[in-house]
N, CA, C and O of each residue as an XYZ file, in Angstrom:
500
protein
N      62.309     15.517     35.215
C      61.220     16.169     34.498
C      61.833     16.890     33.288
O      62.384     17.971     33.495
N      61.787     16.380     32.020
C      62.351     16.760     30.656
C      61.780     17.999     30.294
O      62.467     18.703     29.555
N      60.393     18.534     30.740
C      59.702     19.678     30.786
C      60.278     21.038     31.173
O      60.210     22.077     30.517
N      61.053     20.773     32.757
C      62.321     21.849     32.502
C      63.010     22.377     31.738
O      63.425     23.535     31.691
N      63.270     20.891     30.622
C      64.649     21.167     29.532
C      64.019     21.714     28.764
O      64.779     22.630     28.452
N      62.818     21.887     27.985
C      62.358     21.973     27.309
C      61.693     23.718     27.520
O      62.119     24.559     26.730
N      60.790     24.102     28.469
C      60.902     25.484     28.817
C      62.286     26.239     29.059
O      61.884     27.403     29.034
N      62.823     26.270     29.144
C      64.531     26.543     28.929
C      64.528     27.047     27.576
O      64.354     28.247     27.364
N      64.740     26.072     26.489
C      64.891     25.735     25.247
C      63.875     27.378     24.685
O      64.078     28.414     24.051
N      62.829     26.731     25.385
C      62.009     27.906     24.857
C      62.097     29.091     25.315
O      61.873     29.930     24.443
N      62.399     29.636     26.628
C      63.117     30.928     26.264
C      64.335     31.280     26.156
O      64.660     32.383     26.596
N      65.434     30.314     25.460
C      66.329     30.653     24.922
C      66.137     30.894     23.622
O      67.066     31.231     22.888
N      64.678     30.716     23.132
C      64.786     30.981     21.231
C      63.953     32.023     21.661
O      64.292     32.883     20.848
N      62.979     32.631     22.467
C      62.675     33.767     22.403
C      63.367     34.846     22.993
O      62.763     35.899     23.194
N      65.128     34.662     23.443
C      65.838     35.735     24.054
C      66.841     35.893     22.539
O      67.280     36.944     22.070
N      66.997     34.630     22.051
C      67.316     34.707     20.627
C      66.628     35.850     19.874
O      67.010     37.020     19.857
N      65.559     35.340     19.253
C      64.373     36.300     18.726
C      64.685     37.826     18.872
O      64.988     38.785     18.162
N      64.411     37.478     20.376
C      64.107     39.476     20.880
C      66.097     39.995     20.225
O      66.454     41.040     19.681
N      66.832     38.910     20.555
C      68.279     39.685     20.161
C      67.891     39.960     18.684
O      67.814     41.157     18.408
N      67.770     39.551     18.217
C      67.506     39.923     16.673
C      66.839     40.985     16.073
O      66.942     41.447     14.937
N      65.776     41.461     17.499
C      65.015     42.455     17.244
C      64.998     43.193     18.404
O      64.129     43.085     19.269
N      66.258     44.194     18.453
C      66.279     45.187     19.255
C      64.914     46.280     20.088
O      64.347     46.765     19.108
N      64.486     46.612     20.851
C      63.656     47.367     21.234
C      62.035     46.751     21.467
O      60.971     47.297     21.758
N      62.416     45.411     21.196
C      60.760     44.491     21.221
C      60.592     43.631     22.516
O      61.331     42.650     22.597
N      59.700     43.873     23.560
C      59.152     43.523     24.351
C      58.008     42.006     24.327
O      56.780     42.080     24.377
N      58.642     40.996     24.257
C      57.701     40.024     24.304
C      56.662     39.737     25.124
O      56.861     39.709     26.339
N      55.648     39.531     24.701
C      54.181     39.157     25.821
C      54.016     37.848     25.580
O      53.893     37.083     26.536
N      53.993     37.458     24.501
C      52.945     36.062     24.548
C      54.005     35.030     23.398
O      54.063     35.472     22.251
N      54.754     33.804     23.669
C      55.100     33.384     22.935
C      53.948     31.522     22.549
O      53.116     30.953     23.255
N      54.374     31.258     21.484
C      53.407     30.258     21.281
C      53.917     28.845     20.825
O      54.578     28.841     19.786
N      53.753     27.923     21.311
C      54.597     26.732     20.678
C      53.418     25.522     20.250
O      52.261     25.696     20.634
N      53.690     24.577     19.626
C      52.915     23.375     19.222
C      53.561     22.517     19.413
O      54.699     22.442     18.951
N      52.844     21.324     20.391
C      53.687     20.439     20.828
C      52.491     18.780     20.473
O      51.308     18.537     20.711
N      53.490     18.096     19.899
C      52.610     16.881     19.390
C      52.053     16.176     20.386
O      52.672     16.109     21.448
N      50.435     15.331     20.211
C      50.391     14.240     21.444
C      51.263     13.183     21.776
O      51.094     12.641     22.868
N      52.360     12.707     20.872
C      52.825     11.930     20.658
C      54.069     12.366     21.397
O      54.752     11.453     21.860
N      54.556     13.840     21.623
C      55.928     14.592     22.155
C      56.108     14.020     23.412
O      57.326     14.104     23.574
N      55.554     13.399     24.569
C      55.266     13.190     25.045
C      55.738     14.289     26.616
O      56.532     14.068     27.530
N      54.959     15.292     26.376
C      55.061     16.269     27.047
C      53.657     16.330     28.226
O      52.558     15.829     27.988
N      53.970     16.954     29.310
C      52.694     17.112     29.779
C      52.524     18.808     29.726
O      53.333     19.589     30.227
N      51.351     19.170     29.045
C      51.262     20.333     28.835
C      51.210     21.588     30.387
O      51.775     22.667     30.566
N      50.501     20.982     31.030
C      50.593     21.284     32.775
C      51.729     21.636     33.791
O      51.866     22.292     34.824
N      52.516     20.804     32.899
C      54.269     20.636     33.726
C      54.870     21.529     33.064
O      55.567     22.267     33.761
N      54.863     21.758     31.883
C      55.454     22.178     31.071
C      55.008     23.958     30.900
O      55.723     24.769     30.311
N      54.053     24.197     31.374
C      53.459     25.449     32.040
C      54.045     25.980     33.259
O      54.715     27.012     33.312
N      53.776     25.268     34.177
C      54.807     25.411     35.216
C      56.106     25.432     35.240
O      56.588     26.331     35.928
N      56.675     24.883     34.824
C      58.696     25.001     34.582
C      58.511     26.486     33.876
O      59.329     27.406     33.868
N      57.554     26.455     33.448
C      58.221     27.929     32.136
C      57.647     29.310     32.920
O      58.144     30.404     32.653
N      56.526     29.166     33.939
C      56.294     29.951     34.858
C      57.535     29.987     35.766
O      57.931     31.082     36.166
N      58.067     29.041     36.059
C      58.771     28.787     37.378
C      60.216     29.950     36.947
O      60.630     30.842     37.688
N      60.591     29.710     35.999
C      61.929     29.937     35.044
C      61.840     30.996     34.702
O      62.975     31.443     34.533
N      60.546     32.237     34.325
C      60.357     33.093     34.365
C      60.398     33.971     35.200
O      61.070     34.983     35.002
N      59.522     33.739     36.585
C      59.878     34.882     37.934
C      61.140     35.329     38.100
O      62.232     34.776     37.972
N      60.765     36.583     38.452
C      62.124     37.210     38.889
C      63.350     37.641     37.792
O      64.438     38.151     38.057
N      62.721     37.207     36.292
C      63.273     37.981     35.145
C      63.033     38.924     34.344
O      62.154     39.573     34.911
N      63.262     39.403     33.389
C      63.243     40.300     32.422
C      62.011     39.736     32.132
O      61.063     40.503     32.301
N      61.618     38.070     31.554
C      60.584     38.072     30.896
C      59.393     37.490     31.945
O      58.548     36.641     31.659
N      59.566     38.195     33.262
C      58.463     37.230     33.986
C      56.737     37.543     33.484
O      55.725     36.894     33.747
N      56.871     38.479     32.879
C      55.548     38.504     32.106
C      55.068     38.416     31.030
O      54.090     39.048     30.631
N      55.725     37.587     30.409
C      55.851     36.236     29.338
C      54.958     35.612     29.092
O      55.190     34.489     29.540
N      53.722     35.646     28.483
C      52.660     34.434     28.950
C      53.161     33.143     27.655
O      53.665     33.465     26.578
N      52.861     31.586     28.105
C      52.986     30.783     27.166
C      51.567     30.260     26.696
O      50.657     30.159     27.519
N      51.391     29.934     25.387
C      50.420     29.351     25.012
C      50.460     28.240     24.330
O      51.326     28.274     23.455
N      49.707     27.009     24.397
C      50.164     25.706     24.212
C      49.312     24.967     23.440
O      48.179     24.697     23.837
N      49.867     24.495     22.038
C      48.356     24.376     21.344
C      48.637     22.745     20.967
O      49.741     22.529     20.468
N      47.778     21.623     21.151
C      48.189     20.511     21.479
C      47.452     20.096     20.024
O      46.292     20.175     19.621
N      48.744     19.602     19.429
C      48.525     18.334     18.017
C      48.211     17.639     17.753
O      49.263     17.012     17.627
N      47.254     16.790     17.384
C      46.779     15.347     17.526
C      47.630     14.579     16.372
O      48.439     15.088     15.596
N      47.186     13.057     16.478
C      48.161     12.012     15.574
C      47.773     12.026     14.733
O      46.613     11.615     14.759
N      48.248     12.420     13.449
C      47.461     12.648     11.796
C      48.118     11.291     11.401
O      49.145     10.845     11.914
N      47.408     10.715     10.450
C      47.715      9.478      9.564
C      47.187      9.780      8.127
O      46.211     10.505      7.936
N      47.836      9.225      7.209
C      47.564      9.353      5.860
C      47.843      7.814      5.002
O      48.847      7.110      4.890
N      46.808      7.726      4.618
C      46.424      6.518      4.238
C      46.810      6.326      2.951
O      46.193      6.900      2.053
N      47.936      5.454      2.656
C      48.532      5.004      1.309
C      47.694      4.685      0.438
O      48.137      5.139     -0.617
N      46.490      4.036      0.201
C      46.132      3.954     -0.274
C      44.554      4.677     -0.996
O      43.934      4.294     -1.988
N      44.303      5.653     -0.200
C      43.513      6.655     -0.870
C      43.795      8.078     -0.254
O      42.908      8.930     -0.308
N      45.258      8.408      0.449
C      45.499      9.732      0.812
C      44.764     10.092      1.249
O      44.612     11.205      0.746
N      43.929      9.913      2.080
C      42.853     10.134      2.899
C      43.714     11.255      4.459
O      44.487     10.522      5.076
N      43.682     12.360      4.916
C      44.117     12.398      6.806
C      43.358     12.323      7.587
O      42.343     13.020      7.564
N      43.617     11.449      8.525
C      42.749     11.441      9.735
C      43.299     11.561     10.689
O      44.508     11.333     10.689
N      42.798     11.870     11.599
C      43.125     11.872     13.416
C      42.918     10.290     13.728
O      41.830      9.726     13.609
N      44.379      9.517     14.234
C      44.441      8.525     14.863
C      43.420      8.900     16.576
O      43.292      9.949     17.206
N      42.916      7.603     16.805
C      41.957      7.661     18.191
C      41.657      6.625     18.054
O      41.076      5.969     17.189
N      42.339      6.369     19.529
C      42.400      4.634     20.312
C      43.399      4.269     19.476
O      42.913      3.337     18.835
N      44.572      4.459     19.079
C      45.065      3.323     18.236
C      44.794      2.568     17.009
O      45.285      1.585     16.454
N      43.408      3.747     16.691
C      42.469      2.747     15.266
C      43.378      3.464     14.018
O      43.245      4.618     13.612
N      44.345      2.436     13.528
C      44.869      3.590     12.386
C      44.218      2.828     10.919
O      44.490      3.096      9.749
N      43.568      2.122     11.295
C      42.370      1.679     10.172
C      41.757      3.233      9.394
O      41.183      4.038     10.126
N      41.939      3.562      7.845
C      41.426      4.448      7.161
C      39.727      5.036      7.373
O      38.904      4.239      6.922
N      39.387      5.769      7.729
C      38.032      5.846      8.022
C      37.380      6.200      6.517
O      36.226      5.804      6.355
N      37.901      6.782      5.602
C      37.957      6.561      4.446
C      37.686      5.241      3.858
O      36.567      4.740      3.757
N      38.714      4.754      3.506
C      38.595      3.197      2.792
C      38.900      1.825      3.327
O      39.031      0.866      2.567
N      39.018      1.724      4.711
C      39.375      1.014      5.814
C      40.443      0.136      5.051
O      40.350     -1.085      4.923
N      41.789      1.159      4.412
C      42.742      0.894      4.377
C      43.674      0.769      5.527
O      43.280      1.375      6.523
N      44.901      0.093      5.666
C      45.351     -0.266      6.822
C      46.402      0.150      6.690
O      46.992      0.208      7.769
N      47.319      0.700      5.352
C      48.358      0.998      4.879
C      48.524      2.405      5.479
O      48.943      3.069      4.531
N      48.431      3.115      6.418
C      48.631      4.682      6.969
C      50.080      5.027      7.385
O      50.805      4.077      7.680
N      50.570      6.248      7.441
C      51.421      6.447      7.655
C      51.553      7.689      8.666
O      50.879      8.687      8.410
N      52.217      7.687      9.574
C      52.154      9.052     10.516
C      52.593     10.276      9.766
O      53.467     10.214      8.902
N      52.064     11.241     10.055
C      52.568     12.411      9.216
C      52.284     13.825     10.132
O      52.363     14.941      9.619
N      51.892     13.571     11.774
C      51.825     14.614     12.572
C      51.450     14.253     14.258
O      50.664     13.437     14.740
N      52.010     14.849     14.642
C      51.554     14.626     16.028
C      52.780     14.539     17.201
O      52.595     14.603     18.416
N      54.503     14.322     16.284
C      55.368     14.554     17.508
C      55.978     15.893     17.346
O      57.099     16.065     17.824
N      55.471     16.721     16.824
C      56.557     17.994     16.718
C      56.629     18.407     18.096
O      56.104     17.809     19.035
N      57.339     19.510     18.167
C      57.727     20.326     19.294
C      58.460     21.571     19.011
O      59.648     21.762     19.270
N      57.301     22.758     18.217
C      58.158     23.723     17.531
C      57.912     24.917     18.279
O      56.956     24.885     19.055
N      58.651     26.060     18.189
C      58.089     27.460     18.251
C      57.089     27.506     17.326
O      57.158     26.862     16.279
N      55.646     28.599     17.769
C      55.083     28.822     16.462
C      55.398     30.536     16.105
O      55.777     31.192     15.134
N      55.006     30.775     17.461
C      55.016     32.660     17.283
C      55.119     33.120     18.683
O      54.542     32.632     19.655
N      56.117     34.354     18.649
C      56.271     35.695     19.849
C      55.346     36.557     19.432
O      55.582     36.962     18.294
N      54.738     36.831     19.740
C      54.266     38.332     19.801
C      54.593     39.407     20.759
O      54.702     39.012     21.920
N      54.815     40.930     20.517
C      55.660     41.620     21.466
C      54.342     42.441     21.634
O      53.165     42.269     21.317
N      55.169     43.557     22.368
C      54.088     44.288     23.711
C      53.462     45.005     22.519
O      52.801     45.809     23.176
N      53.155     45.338     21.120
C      52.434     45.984     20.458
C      51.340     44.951     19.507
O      50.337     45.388     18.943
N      51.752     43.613     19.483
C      51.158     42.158     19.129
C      50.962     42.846     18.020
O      49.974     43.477     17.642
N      52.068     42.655     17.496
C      52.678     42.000     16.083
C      53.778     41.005     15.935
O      54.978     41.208     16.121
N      53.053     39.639     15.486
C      53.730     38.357     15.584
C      55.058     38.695     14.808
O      54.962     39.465     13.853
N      56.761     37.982     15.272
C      57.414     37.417     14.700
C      57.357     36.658     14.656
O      57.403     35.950     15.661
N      57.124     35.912     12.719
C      57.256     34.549     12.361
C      58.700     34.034     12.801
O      59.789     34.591     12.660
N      58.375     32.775     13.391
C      59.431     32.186     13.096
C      59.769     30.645     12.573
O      58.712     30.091     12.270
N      60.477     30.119     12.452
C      60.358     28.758     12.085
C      61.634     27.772     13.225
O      62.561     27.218     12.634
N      61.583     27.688     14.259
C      62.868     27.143     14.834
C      61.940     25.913     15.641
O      61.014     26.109     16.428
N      62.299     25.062     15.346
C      62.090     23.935     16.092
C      63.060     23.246     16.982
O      64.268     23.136     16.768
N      62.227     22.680     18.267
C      63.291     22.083     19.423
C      62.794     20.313     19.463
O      61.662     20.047     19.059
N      63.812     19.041     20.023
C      63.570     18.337     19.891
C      64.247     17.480     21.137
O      64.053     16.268     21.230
Protein backbone atom coordinates (compact mmCIF):
# COMPACT_ATOMS: atom_id res chain seq x y z
CA UNK A 1 0.00 0.00 0.00
CA UNK A 2 2.07 3.14 -1.50
CA UNK A 3 -0.48 5.27 0.63
CA UNK A 4 1.67 4.58 3.71
CA UNK A 5 4.65 6.04 1.80
CA UNK A 6 3.01 8.76 0.93
CA UNK A 7 1.28 9.88 4.47
CA UNK A 8 4.79 9.60 5.87
CA UNK A 9 6.04 11.99 3.21
CA UNK A 10 3.39 14.16 4.41
CA UNK A 11 4.17 14.52 7.82
CA UNK A 12 7.61 14.73 7.26
CA UNK A 13 7.04 18.18 5.28
CA UNK A 14 4.76 19.29 7.95
CA UNK A 15 7.44 18.42 10.89
CA UNK A 16 9.71 20.23 8.34
CA UNK A 17 7.37 23.28 8.22
CA UNK A 18 6.63 23.44 11.99
CA UNK A 19 10.85 23.23 12.30
CA UNK A 20 10.98 26.30 10.46
CA UNK A 21 8.47 27.82 12.54
CA UNK A 22 9.24 27.51 16.06
CA UNK A 23 6.24 27.74 18.62
CA UNK A 24 3.39 26.74 15.87
CA UNK A 25 1.03 24.05 16.61
CA UNK A 26 -0.42 22.42 13.52
CA UNK A 27 -4.22 21.48 13.20
CA UNK A 28 -5.16 21.00 9.79
CA UNK A 29 -2.72 20.29 6.96
CA UNK A 30 -4.00 20.19 3.26
CA UNK A 31 -2.76 18.41 0.18
CA UNK A 32 -4.08 18.02 -3.60
CA UNK A 33 -3.79 14.91 -5.03
CA UNK A 34 -4.54 14.26 -8.89
CA UNK A 35 -7.25 11.60 -10.21
CA UNK A 36 -4.74 10.39 -12.23
CA UNK A 37 -2.06 10.04 -8.82
CA UNK A 38 -3.45 7.10 -8.45
CA UNK A 39 -4.09 7.30 -4.84
CA UNK A 40 -7.05 6.12 -2.93
CA UNK A 41 -8.15 9.01 -0.99
CA UNK A 42 -9.76 6.57 1.89
CA UNK A 43 -6.45 4.65 2.36
CA UNK A 44 -4.61 7.38 2.30
CA UNK A 45 -6.73 8.90 5.28
CA UNK A 46 -6.22 6.07 7.18
CA UNK A 47 -2.30 5.50 6.99
CA UNK A 48 -2.10 9.21 7.98
CA UNK A 49 -4.61 8.61 10.90
CA UNK A 50 -2.86 5.42 11.66
CA UNK A 51 0.80 7.24 11.72
CA UNK A 52 -0.50 9.91 13.73
CA UNK A 53 -1.82 8.20 17.12
CA UNK A 54 0.16 8.28 19.85
CA UNK A 55 2.22 11.45 18.56
CA UNK A 56 2.92 14.93 18.95
CA UNK A 57 0.68 15.45 15.94
CA UNK A 58 -2.16 12.98 16.68
CA UNK A 59 -4.49 15.82 16.32
CA UNK A 60 -3.54 16.67 12.96
CA UNK A 61 -6.57 16.64 10.85
CA UNK A 62 -5.87 15.91 6.90
CA UNK A 63 -7.84 17.36 4.20
CA UNK A 64 -7.95 15.97 0.73
CA UNK A 65 -9.01 17.89 -2.19
CA UNK A 66 -9.28 15.62 -5.31
CA UNK A 67 -8.12 17.05 -8.98
CA UNK A 68 -9.74 16.12 -11.93
CA UNK A 69 -7.98 15.48 -15.58
CA UNK A 70 -7.70 18.99 -17.24
CA UNK A 71 -6.95 18.90 -21.05
CA UNK A 72 -6.17 21.81 -23.23
CA UNK A 73 -6.92 21.73 -26.60
CA UNK A 74 -4.17 22.74 -29.20
CA UNK A 75 -6.12 23.91 -31.25
CA UNK A 76 -8.46 26.49 -29.70
CA UNK A 77 -6.90 26.47 -25.98
CA UNK A 78 -9.98 25.62 -24.83
CA UNK A 79 -9.69 23.53 -20.64
CA UNK A 80 -11.77 20.96 -19.98
CA UNK A 81 -12.32 18.20 -17.54
CA UNK A 82 -11.46 14.86 -19.32
CA UNK A 83 -14.72 12.27 -18.50
CA UNK A 84 -14.87 8.77 -19.76
CA UNK A 85 -11.80 9.09 -21.65
CA UNK A 86 -13.58 11.68 -24.10
CA UNK A 87 -10.52 13.93 -24.70
CA UNK A 88 -12.42 15.14 -27.81
CA UNK A 89 -12.53 19.31 -27.33
CA UNK A 90 -16.00 20.15 -26.13
CA UNK A 91 -15.17 23.41 -27.54
CA UNK A 92 -14.20 22.68 -31.14
CA UNK A 93 -14.24 18.87 -31.16
CA UNK A 94 -10.62 19.21 -31.62
CA UNK A 95 -8.73 16.05 -30.89
CA UNK A 96 -5.31 17.66 -30.54
CA UNK A 97 -5.50 18.04 -26.32
CA UNK A 98 -2.94 17.90 -24.13
CA UNK A 99 -2.90 16.95 -20.31
CA UNK A 100 -2.11 19.80 -18.21
CA UNK A 101 -3.63 18.55 -14.64
CA UNK A 102 -4.76 15.87 -12.74
CA UNK A 103 -1.44 13.83 -11.49
CA UNK A 104 -0.03 16.16 -8.95
CA UNK A 105 0.50 15.19 -5.46
CA UNK A 106 1.42 18.42 -3.58
CA UNK A 107 1.24 19.99 -0.12
CA UNK A 108 -1.20 22.84 -0.38
CA UNK A 109 -1.40 24.38 3.23
CA UNK A 110 -0.77 23.80 7.30
CA UNK A 111 -2.65 25.77 9.19
CA UNK A 112 -1.66 26.02 13.00
CA UNK A 113 -3.69 26.09 16.23
CA UNK A 114 -4.45 29.99 15.61
CA UNK A 115 -5.42 29.15 11.57
CA UNK A 116 -3.19 31.15 9.94
CA UNK A 117 -2.11 29.25 6.81
CA UNK A 118 1.66 28.62 6.01
CA UNK A 119 2.04 28.88 2.34
CA UNK A 120 3.92 26.48 1.08
CA UNK A 121 5.01 25.14 -2.18
CA UNK A 122 6.72 21.49 -1.66
CA UNK A 123 5.59 18.84 -3.70
CA UNK A 124 5.89 14.88 -3.23
CA UNK A 125 5.97 12.32 -6.01
Amino acid sequence: MHEMGFANSILEAVRAQVARHPGVVPSKVGIKVGELAAIDGDALQFCFEALIQGTDLRSLKLEIEICPRLHRCGGCGYTFVVRDYEFRCPECAGMQSECISGDELELAFLEVEDNEPIAVAEKSS
